[in-house]
GUNU-171778 format. One record per residue (C-alpha): residue number from 1; residue in one letter; x, y, z. Coordinates in Angstrom, 2 decimals. Layout:
PT   num   residuo        c1        c2        c3
PT   NUM         A         X         Y         Z
...
END
This chain:
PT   num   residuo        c1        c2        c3
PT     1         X    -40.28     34.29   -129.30
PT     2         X    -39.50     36.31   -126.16
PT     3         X    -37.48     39.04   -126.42
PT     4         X    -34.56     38.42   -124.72
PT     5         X    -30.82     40.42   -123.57
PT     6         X    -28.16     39.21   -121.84
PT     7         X    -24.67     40.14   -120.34
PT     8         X    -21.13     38.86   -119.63
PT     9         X    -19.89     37.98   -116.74
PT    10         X    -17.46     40.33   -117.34
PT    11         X    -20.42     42.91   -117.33
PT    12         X    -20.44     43.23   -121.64
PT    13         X    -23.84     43.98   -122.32
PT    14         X    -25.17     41.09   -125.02
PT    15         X    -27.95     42.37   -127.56
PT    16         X    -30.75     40.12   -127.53
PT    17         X    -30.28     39.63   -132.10
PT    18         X    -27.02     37.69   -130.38
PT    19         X    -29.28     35.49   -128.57
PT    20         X    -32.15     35.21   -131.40
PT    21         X    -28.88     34.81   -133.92
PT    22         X    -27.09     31.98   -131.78
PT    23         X    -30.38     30.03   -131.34
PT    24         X    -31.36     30.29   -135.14
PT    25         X    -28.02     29.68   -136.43
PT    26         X    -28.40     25.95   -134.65
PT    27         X    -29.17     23.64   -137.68
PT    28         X    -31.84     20.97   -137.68
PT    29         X    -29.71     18.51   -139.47
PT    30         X    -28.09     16.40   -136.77
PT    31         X    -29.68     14.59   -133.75
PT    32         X    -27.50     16.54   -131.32
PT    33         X    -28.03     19.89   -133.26
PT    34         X    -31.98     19.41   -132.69
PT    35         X    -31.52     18.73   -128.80
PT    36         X    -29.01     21.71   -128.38
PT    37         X    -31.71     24.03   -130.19
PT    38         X    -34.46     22.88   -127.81
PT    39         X    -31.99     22.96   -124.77
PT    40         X    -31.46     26.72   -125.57
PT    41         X    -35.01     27.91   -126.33
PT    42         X    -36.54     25.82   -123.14
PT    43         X    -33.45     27.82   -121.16
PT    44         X    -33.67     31.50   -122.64
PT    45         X    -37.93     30.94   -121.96
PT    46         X    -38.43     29.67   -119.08
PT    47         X    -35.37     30.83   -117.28
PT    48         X    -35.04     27.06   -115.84
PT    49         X    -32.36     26.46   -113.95
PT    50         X    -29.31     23.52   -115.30
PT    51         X    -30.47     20.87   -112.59
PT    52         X    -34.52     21.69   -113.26
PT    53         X    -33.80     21.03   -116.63
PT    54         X    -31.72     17.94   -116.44
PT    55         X    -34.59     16.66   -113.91
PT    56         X    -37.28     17.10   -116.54
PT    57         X    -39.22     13.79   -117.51
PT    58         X    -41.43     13.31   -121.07
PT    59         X    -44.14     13.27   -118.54
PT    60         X    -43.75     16.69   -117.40
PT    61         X    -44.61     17.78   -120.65
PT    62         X    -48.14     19.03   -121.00
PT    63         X    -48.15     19.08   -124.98
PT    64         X    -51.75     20.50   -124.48
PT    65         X    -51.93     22.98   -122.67
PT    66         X    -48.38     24.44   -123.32
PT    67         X    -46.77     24.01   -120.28
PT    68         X    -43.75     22.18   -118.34
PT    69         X    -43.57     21.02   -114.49
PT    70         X    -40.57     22.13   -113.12
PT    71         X    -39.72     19.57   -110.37
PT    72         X    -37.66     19.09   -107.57
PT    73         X    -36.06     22.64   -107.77
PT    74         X    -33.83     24.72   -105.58
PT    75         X    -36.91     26.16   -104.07
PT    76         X    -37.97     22.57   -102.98
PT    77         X    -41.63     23.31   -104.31
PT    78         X    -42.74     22.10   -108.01
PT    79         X    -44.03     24.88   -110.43
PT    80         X    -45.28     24.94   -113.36
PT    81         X    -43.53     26.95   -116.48
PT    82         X    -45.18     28.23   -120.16
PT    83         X    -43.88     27.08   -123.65
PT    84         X    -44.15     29.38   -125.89
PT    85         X    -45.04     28.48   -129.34
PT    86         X    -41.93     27.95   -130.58
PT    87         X    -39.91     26.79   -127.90
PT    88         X    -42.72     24.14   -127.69
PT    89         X    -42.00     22.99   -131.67
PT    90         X    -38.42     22.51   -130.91
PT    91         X    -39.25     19.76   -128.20
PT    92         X    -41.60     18.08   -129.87
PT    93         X    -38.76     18.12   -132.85
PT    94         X    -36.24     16.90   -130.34
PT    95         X    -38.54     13.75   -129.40
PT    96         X    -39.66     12.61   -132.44
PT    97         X    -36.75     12.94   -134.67
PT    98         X    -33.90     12.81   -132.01
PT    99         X    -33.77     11.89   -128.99
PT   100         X    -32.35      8.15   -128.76
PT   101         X    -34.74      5.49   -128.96
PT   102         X    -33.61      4.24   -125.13
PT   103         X    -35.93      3.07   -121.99
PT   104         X    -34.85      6.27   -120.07
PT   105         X    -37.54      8.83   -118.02
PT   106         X    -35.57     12.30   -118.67
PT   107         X    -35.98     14.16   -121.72
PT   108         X    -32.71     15.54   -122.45
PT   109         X    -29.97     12.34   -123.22
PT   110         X    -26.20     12.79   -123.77
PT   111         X    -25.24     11.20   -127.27
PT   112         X    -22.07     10.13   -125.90
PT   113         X    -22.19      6.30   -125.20
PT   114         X    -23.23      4.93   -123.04
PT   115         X    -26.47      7.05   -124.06
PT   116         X    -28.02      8.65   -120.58
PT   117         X    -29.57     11.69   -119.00
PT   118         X    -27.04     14.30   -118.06
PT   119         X    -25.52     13.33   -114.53
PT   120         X    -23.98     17.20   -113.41
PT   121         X    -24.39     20.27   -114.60
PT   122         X    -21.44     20.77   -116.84
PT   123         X    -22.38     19.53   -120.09
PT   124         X    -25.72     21.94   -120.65
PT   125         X    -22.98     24.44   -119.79
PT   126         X    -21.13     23.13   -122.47
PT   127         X    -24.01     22.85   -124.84
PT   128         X    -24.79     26.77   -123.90
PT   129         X    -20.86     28.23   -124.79
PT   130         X    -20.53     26.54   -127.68
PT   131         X    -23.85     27.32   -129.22
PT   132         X    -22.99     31.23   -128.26
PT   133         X    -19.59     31.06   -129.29
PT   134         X    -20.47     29.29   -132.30
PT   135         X    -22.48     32.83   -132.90
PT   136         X    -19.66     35.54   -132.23
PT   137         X    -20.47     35.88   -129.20
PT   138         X    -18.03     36.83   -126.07
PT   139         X    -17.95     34.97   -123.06
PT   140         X    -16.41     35.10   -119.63
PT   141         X    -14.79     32.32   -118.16
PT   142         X    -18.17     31.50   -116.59
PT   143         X    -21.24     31.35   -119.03
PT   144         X    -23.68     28.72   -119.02
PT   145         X    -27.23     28.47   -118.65
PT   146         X    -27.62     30.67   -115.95
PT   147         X    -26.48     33.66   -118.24
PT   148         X    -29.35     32.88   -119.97
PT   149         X    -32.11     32.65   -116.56
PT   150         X    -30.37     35.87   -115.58
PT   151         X    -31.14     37.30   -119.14
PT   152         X    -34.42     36.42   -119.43
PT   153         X    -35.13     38.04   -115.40
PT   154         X    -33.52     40.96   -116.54
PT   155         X    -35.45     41.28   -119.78
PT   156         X    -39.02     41.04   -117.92
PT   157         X    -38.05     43.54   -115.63
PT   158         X    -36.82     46.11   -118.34
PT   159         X    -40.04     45.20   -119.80
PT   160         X    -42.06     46.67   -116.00
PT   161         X    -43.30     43.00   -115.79
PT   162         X    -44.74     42.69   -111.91
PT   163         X    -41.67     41.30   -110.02
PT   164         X    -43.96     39.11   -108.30
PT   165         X    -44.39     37.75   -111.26
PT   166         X    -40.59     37.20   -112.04
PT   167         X    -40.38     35.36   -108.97
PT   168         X    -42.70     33.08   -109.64
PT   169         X    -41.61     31.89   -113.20
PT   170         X    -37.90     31.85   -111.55
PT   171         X    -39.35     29.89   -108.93
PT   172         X    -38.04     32.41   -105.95
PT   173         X    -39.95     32.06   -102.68
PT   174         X    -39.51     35.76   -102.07
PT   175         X    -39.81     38.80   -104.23
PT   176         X    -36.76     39.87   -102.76
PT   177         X    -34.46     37.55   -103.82
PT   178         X    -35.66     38.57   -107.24
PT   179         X    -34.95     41.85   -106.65
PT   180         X    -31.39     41.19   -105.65
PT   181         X    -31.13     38.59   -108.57
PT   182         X    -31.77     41.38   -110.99
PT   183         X    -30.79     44.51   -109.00
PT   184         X    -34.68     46.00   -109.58
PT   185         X    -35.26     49.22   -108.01
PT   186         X    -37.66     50.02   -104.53
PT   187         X    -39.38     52.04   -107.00
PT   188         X    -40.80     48.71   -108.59
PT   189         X    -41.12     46.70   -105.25
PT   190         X    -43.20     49.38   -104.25
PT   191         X    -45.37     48.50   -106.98
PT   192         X    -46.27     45.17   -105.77
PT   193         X    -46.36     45.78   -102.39
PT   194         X    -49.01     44.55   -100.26
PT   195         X    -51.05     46.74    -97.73
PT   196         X    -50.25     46.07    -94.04
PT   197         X    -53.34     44.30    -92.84
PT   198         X    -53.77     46.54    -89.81
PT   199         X    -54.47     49.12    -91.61
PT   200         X    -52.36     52.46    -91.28
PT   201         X    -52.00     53.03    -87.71
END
């Protein structure tokens, strides 16, 4: 699985064994423990954003090829985002042992009756603290699952992945909004600059 860090929002550096430990501690006994593993793994990935992943439909799934289509996001352009291995197995786990058995589009489905897709953004927040906390580990008052998109940015970068590339699997329409997302340095914009056209005058 990727390697992944993480920090407060009170600025606590989070190792990434928290992560790996909060995501492996999540049983595979109960229907809702099954979702909540998949929930985490597709968010600590792909670095999806809560309303991309509440928008996601079984058909955006490409089982095949190992990919999801990230729809309708904040960007207002589709894209198109890479399961790994295992982040793949835990979906597929979700859909055939439990996800309710209902005439519903999304993929992810609130157990609570009446059984539907999640309508806001606070209960994968929800889903995110208490799998963490569950773990050991300390949270801010704010902590959800863009602690873990902001992790996984952060991670890549450490790792001298091409911003440009960043962007893209963030689904940022500029690299420089991914350089202000993750604070990278004009050392490593420089590095995917592109020559001026004209030429040095």
């Amino acid at each position: 699985m990727t390697r992944i860090s993480t920090a407060s929002s009170q600025g606590r550096l989070i190792g990434v064994w928290r992560i790996l430990r909060a995501i492996d501690a999540i049983g595979a006994t109960t229907p809702v423990d099954i979702r909540d593993r998949a929930v985490l793994l597709l968010l600590a990935t792909t670095g999806i954003r809560n309303g991309e992943l509440r928008a996601i439909q079984l058909q955006d799934i490409d089982w095949r090829a190992g990919e999801v289509s990230v729809r309708r996001t904040k960007g207002k352009r589709d894209r198109v985002a890479p399961l790994l291995e295992e982040t793949g197995a835990a979906l597929a786990d979700y859909v055939l042992r439990a996800r309710p058995k209902v005439d519903s589009p999304y993929l992810f489905l609130s157990f609570t009756p009446p059984v539907a897709p999640f309508k806001c953004a606070s209960p994968v927040s929800r889903i995110v603290r208490k799998r963490l906390r569950h773990s050991g580990v300390e949270l801010g008052r704010v902590a959800g699952a863009h602690l873990l998109r902001h992790s996984l940015a952060t991670q890549l970068v450490k790792q001298r992945r091409p911003i440009n590339e960043v962007a893209d699997l963030l689904g940022h329409r500029s690299i420089n909004t991914t350089a202000l997302y993750v604070k990278v340095a004009t050392s490593q914009l420089a590095e995917v600059a592109l020559p001026f056209p004209g030429g040095v005058a």
